[in-house]
Residue frames as qw, qx, qy, qz and C-alpha x, y, z in Angstrom:
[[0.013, -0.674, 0.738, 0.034, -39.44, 175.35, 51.10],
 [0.857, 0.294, -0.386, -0.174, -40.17, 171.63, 51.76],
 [0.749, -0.381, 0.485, 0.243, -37.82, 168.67, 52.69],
 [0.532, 0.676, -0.510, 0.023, -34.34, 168.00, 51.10],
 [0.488, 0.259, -0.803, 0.224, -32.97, 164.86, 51.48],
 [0.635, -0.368, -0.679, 0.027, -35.59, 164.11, 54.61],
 [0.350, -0.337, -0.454, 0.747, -35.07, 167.33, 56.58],
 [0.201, 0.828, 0.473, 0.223, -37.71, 169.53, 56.79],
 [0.387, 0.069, -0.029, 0.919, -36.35, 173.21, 56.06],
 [0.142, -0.703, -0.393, -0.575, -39.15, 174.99, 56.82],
 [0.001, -0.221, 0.487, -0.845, -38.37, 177.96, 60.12],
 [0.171, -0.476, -0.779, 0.371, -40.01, 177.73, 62.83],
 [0.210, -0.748, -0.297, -0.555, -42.88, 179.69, 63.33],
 [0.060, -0.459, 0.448, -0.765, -42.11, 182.72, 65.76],
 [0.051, -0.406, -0.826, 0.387, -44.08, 181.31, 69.07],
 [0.226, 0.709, 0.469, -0.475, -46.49, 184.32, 69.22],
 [0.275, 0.286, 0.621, 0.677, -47.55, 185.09, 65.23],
 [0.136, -0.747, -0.323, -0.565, -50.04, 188.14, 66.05],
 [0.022, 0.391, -0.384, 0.836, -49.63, 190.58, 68.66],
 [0.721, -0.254, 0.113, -0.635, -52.88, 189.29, 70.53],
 [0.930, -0.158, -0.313, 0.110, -51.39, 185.91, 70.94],
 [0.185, 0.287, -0.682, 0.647, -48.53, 187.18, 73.31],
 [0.378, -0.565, -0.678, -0.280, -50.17, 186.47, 76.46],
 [0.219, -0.752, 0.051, -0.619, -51.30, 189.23, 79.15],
 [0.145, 0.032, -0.831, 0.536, -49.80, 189.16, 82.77],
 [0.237, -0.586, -0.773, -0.056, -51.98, 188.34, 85.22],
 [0.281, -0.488, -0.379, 0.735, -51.44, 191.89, 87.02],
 [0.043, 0.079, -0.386, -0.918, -52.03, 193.53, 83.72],
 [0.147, -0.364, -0.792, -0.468, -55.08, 191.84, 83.57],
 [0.345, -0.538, -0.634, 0.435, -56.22, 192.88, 86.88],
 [0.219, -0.364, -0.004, 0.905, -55.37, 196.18, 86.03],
 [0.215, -0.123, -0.503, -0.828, -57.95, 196.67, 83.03],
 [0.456, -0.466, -0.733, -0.194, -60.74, 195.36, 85.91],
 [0.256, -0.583, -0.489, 0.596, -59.99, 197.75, 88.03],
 [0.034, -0.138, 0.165, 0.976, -59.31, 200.86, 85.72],
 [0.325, -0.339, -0.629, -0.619, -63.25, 199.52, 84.47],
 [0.443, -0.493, -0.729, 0.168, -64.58, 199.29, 87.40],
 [0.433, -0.279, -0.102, 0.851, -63.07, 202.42, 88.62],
 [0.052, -0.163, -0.529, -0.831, -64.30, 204.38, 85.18],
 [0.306, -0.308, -0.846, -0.308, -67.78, 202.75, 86.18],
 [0.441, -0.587, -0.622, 0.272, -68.13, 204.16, 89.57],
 [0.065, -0.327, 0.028, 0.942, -67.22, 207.95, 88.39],
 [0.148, -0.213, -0.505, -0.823, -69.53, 207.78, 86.24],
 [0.409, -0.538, -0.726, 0.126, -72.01, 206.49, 88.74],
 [0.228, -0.677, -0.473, 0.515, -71.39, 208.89, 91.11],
 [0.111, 0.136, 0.371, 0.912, -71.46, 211.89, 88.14],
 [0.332, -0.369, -0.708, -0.502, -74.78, 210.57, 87.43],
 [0.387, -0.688, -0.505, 0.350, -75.66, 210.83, 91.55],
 [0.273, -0.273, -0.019, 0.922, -74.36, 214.21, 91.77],
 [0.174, -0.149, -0.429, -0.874, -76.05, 215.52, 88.73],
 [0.391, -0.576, -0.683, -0.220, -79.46, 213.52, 89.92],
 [0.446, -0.447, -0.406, 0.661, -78.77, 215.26, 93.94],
 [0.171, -0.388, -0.005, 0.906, -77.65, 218.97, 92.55],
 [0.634, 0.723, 0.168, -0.216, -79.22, 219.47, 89.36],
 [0.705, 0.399, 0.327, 0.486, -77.82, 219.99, 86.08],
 [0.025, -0.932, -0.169, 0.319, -76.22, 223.25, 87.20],
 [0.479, 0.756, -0.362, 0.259, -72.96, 224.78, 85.04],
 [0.179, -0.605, 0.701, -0.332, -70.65, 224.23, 87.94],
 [0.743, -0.272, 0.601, -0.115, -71.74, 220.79, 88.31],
 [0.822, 0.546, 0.045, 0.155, -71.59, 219.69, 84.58],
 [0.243, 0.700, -0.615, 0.271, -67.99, 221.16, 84.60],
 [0.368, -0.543, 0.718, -0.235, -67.18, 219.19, 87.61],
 [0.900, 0.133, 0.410, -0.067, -69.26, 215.69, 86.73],
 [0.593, 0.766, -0.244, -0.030, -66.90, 216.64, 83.14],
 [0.076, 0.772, -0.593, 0.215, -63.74, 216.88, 85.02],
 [0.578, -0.416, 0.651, -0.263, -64.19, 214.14, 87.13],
 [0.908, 0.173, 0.376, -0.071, -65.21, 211.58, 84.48],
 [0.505, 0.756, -0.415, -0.033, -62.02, 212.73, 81.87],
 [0.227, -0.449, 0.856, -0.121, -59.40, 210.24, 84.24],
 [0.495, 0.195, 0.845, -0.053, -62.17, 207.30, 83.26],
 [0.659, 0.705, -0.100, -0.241, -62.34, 208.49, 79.90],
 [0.199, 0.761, -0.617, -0.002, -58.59, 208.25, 79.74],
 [0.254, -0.438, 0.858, -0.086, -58.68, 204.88, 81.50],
 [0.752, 0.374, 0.470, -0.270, -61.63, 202.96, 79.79],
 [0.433, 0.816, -0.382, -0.012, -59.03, 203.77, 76.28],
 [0.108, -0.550, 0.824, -0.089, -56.00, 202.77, 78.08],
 [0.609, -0.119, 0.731, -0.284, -57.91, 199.41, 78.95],
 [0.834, 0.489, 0.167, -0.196, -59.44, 198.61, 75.68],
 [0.486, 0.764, -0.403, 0.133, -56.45, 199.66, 73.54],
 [0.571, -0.536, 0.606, 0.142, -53.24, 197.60, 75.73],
 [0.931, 0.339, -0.117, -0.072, -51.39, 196.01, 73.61],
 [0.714, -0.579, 0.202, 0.339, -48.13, 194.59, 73.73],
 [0.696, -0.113, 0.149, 0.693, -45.41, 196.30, 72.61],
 [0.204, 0.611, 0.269, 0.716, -46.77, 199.33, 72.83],
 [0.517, -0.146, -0.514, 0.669, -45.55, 201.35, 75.50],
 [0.146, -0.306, -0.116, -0.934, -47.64, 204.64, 75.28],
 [0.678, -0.444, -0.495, -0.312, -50.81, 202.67, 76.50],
 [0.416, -0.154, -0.550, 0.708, -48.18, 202.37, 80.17],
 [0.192, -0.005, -0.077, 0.978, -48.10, 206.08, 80.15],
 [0.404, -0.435, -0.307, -0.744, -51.88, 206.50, 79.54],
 [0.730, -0.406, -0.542, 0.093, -52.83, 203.86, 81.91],
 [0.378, -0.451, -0.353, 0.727, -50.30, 205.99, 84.98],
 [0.046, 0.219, 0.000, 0.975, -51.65, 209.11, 83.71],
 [0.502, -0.499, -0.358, -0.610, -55.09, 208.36, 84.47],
 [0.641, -0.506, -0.453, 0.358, -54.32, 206.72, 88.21],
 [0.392, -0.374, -0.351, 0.763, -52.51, 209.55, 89.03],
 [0.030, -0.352, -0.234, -0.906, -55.31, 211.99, 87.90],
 [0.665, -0.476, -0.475, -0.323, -57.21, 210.07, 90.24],
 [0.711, -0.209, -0.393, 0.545, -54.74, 210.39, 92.60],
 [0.298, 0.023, -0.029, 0.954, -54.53, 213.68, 92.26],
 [0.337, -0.377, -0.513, -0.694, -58.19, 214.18, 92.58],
 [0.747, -0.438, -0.500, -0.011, -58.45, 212.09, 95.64],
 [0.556, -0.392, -0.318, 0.660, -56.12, 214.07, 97.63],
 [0.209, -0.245, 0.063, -0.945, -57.75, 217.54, 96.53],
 [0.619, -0.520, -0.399, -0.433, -60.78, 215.99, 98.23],
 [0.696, -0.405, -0.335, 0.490, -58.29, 214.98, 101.44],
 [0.248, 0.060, -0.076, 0.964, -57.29, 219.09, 101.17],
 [0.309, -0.489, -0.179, -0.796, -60.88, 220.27, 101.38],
 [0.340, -0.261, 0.643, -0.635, -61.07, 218.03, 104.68],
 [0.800, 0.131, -0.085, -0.579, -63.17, 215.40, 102.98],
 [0.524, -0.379, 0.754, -0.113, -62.08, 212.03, 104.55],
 [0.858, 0.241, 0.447, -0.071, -63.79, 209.69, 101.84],
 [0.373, 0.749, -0.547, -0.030, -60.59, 211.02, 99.68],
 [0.375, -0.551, 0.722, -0.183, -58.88, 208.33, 101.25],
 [0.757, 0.142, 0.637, -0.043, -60.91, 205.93, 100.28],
 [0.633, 0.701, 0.255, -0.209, -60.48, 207.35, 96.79],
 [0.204, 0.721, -0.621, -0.231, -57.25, 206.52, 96.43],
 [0.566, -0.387, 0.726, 0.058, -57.17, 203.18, 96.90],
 [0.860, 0.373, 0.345, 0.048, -58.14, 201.97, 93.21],
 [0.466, 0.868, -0.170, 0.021, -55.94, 204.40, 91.70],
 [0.275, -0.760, 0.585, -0.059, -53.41, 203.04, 93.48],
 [0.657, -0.009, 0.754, 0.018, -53.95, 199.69, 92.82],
 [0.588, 0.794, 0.005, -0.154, -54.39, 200.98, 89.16],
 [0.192, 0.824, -0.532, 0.034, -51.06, 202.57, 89.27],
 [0.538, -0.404, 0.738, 0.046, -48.87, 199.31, 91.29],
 [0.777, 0.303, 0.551, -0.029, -50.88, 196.64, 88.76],
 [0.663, 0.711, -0.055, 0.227, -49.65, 198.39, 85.30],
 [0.122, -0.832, 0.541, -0.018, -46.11, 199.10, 87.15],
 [0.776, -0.336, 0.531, -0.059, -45.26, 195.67, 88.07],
 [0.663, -0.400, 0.606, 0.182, -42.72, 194.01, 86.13],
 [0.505, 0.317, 0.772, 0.221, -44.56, 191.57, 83.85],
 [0.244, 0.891, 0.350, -0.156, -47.08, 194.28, 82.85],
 [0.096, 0.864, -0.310, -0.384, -43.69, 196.83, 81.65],
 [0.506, -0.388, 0.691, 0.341, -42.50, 193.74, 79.96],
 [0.419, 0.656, 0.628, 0.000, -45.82, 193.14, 78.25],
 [0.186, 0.893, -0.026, -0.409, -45.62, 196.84, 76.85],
 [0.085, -0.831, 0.357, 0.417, -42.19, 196.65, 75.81],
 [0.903, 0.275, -0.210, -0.253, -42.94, 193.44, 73.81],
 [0.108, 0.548, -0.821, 0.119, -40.07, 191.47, 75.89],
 [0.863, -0.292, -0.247, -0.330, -43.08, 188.89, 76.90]]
């Protein structure tokens, strides 16, 4: 477009011109260091398990099952983006598989369930909060 008559007519550029320039809350960020960290330490303790029991059928299923929530969240984490609201929904499905994992270990009488909710929880609060559903819904 140019200037006419000493005014420049050219629009403003949108503030955030690619989807990766909006920037990420800070809870949102937190939330993709724990859901990795999290991911990181099922697989760990797969890998113990498997190294402990062997490599029996019943434990491969289980070390399977257990490591599909930190499949599902190591995805969610990479893939966030903003205005895309599906990534939420992955991101609370996997805490609360982990939730739901940690309290069948608190039903078999196994106290260190307890402890094994507390990332998923802090998973689940950190991608709830506010900013983080604003981020999704591209309302930055």
């Amino acid at each position: 477009m140019g200037q006419a008559a000493g005014v420049d007519t050219q629009p403003a550029p949108h503030a955030y011109t690619v989807d990766h320039d909006v920037p990420v809350p800070t809870s949102l960020r937190a939330a993709k260091i724990v859901m990795v960290v999290a991911a990181a330490l099922t697989v760990i303790t797969v890998l113990a398990m498997w190294s402990v029991a062997g490599m029996t059928p019943e434990t491969v299923g289980r070390g399977i099952w257990v490591c599909v929530p930190a499949f599902i969240a190591l995805v969610a984490a990479r893939r966030m983006r903003p205005s895309q609201v599906r990534w939420l929904w992955w991101s609370v499905g996997a805490g609360a598989l982990w939730v739901l994992a940690a309290l069948a270990s608190v039903g078999r009488g196994d106290p260190r369930g307890l402890t094994q909710l507390i990332l998923p929880v802090v998973v689940l609060v950190l991608v709830t909060r506010p900013a983080a559903r604003r981020y999704f819904r591209g309302w930055s």
